[in-house]
C-alpha positions as CSV (number, residue, x, y, z in Angstrom):
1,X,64.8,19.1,68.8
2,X,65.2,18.8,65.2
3,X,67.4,22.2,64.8
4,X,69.5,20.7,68.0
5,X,70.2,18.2,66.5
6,X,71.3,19.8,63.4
7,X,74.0,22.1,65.4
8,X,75.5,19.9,67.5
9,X,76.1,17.9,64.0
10,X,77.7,21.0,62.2
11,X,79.9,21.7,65.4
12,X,81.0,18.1,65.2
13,X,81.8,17.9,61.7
14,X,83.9,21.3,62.0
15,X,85.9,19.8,65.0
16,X,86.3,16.5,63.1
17,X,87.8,18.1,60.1
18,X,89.8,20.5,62.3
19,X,90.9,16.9,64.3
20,X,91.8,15.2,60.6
21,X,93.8,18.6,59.1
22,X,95.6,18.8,62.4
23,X,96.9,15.0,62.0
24,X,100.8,14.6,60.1
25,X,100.7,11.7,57.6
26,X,104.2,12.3,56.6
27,X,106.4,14.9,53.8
28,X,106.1,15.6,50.6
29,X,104.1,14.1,47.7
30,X,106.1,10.6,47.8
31,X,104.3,9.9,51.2
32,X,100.8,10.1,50.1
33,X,101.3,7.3,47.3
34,X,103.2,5.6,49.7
35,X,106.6,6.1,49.0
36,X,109.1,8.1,51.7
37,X,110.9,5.1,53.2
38,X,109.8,6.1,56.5
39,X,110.0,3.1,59.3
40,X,107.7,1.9,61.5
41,X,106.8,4.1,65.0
42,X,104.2,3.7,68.0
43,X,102.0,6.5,68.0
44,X,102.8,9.1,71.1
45,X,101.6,11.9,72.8
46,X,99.8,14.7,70.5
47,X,99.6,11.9,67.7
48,X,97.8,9.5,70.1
49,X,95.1,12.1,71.9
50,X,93.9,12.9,67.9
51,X,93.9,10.1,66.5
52,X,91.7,8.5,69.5
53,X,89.3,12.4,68.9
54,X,89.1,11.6,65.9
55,X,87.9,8.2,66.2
56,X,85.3,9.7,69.4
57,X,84.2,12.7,67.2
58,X,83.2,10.6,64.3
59,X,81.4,8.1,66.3
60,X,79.5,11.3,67.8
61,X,78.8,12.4,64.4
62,X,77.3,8.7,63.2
63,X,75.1,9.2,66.6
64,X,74.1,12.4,65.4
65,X,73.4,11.6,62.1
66,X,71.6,8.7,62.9
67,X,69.5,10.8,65.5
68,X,69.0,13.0,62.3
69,X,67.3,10.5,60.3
70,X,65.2,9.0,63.9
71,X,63.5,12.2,64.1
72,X,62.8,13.1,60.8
């Protein structure tokens, strides 16, 4: 059970960081210290399905890793 466990958790994790690389946060370095002037828009489509994966894959992970800790 343990070992089940344990791979379920690694697939998880590689989806999730698949899921979080796949997500656009904007261009260039000015974006990520929050520069870029960009305006406010609704999340749609592609932008929407990841961002709600993301949020279901790491809730499966915290399952999992709690699991992890239940059984050991």
């Amino acid at each position: 059970m343990n070992n089940l466990v344990l791979v379920v958790q690694i697939i998880i994790s590689v989806l999730l960081a698949v899921v979080i690389l796949m997500q656009s946060q904007g261009s260039g370095m000015g974006a990520s210290f929050g520069g870029g002037g960009e305006f406010y828009r609704s999340r749609r489509g592609l932008e929407k399905l990841l961002m709600r994966l993301t949020i279901i894959l790491a809730v499966i992970f915290l399952i999992t890793s709690i699991a992890n800790i239940a059984i050991n």
